[in-house]
C-alpha positions as CSV (number, residue, x, y, z in Angstrom):
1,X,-41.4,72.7,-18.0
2,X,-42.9,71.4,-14.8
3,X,-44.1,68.1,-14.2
4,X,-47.5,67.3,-14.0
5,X,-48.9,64.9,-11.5
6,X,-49.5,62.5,-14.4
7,X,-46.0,62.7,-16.0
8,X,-44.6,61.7,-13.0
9,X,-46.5,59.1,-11.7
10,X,-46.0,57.4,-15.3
11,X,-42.3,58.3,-14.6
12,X,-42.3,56.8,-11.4
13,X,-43.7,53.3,-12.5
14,X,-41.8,53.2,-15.7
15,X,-38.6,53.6,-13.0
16,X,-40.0,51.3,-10.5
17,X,-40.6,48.2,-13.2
18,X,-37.2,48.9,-14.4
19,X,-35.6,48.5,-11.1
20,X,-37.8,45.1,-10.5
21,X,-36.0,44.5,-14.0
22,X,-32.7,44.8,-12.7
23,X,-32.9,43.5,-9.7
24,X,-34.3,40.2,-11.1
25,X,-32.0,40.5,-13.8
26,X,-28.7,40.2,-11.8
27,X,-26.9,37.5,-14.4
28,X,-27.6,40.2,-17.8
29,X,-24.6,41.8,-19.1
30,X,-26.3,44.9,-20.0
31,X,-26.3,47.3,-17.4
32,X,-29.7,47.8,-15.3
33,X,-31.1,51.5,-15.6
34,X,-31.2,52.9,-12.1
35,X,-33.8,55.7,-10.9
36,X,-32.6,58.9,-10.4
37,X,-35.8,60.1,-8.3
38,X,-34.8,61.0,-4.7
39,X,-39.2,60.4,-4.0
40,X,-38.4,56.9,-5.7
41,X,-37.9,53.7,-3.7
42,X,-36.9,50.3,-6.3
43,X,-38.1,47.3,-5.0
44,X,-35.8,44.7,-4.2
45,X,-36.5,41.3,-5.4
46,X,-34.9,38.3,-2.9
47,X,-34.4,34.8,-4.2
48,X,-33.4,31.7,-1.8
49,X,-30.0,30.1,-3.0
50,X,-29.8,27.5,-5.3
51,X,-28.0,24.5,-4.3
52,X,-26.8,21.7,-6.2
53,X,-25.2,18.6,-4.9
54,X,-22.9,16.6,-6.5
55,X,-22.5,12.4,-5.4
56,X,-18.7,11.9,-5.8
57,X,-17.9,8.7,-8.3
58,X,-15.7,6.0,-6.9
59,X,-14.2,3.4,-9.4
60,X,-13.4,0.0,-7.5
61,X,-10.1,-1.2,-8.3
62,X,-10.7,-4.5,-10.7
63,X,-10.9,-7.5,-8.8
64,X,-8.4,-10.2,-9.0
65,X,-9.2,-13.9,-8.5
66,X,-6.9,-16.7,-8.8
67,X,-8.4,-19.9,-10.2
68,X,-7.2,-22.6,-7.9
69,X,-5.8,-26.2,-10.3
70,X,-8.3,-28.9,-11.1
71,X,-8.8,-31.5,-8.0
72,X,-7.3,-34.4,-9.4
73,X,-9.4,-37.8,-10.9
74,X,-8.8,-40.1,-8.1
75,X,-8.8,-38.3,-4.6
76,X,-8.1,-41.0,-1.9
77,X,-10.1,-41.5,1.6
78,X,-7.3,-40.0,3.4
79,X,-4.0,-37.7,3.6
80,X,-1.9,-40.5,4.0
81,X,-3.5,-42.6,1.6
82,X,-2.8,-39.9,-1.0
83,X,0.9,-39.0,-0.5
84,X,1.6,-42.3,-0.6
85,X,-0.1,-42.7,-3.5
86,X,1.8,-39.9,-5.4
87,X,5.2,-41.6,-3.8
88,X,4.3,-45.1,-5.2
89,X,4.0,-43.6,-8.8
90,X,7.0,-41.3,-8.3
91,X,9.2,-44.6,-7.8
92,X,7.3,-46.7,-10.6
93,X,8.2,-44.1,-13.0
94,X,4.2,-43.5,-13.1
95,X,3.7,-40.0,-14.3
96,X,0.6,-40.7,-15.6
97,X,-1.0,-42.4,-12.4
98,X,0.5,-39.4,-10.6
99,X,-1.1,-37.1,-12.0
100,X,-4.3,-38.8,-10.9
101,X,-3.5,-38.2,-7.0
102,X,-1.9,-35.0,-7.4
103,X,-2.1,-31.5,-9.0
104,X,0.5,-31.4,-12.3
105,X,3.0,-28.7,-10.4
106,X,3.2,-31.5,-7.4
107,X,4.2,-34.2,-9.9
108,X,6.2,-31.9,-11.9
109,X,8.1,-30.7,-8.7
110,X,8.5,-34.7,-7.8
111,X,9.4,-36.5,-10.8
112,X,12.5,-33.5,-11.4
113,X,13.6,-35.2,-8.5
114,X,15.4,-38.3,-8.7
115,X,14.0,-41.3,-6.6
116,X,16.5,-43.4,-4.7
117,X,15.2,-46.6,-3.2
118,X,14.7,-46.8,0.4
119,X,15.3,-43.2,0.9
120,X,11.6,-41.9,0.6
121,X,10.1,-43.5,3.6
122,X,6.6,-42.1,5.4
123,X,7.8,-40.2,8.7
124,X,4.0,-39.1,8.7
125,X,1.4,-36.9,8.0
126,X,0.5,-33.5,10.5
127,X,-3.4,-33.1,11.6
128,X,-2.9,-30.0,13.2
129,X,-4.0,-27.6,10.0
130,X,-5.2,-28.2,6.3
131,X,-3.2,-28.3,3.8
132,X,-1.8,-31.6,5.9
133,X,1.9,-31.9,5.4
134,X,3.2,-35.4,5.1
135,X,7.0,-35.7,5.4
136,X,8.9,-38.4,3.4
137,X,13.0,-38.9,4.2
138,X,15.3,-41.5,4.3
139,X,15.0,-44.2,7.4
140,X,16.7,-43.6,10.8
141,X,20.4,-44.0,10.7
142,X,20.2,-43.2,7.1
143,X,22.1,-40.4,4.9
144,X,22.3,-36.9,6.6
145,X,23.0,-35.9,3.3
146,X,19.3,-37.6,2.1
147,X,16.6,-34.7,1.3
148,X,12.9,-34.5,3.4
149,X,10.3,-35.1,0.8
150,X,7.5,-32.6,2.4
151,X,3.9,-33.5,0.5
152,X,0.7,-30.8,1.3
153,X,-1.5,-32.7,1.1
154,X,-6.0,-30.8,0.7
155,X,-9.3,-32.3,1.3
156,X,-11.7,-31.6,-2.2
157,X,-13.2,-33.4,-4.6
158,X,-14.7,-35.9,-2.4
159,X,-11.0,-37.3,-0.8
160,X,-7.1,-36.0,-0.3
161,X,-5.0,-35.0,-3.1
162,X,-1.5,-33.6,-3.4
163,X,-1.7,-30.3,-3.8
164,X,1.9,-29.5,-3.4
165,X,5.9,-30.8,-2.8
166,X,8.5,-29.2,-1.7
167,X,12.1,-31.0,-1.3
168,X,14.4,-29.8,1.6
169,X,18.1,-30.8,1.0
């Protein structure tokens, strides 16, 4: 049967609007009908591209922070004043009144220690860099043998304290 002019300019706009379908349609599973019309031209639809950005997450590694020991209760005006302090208890037997001049590892590292009279004597304190280091030993011409008291010695608190002791043998 030949077309007539109205048949197939229905035929050709059902076939266009279908193609516009199918064309816009891209993502559908079902397959898009495609004109078979040789006099038919689909129209192509055109989109811009879609872009999505991401921000990458970081995750900071957990901080770690050391809590520095308590300033001792009775600071003293200076470096000196405070390792000799902490030396003064140490040959008393004054752990308690130690403990007031100097953090609890200082006395704990002096009083394991025994004290020998006459063999702690001030050599003197450095200036040079906090923490101050004031060396205690035995006098000149004493033991060779004798250990070297060194005392660290920090500024907080409002005065010196002993923050540290290490004995060299």
């Amino acid at each position: 049967m030949p077309r007539t002019p109205w048949r197939a300019g229905r035929l050709l706009a059902v076939t266009a609007a279908l193609a516009a379908a199918a064309t816009s349609c891209s993502t559908s599973k079902t397959p898009a009908a495609t004109a078979t019309s040789s006099s038919v031209t689909p129209s192509t639809a055109t989109s811009s591209p879609t872009t999505t950005s991401t921000t990458p997450t970081t995750t900071s590694p957990p901080l770690t922070t050391t809590t520095a020991p308590p300033v001792p209760a009775a600071p003293q005006a200076n470096a000196s004043d405070a390792a000799a302090a902490l030396v003064a208890a140490w040959a008393s037997g004054n752990r308690a009144r130690a403990l007031t001049v100097a953090t609890e590892q200082a006395v704990d590292t002096l009083f394991a220690a025994h004290y020998t009279s006459g063999l702690a004597i001030s050599r003197g304190c450095s200036s040079a860099f906090p923490p101050l280091t004031c060396t205690y030993g035995p006098p000149g011409g004493g033991p060779t043998n004798a250990p070297i008291y060194q005392i660290s010695v920090s500024q907080g608190g409002g005065g010196w304290y002993v923050s540290a002791v290490l004995i060299e043998s």
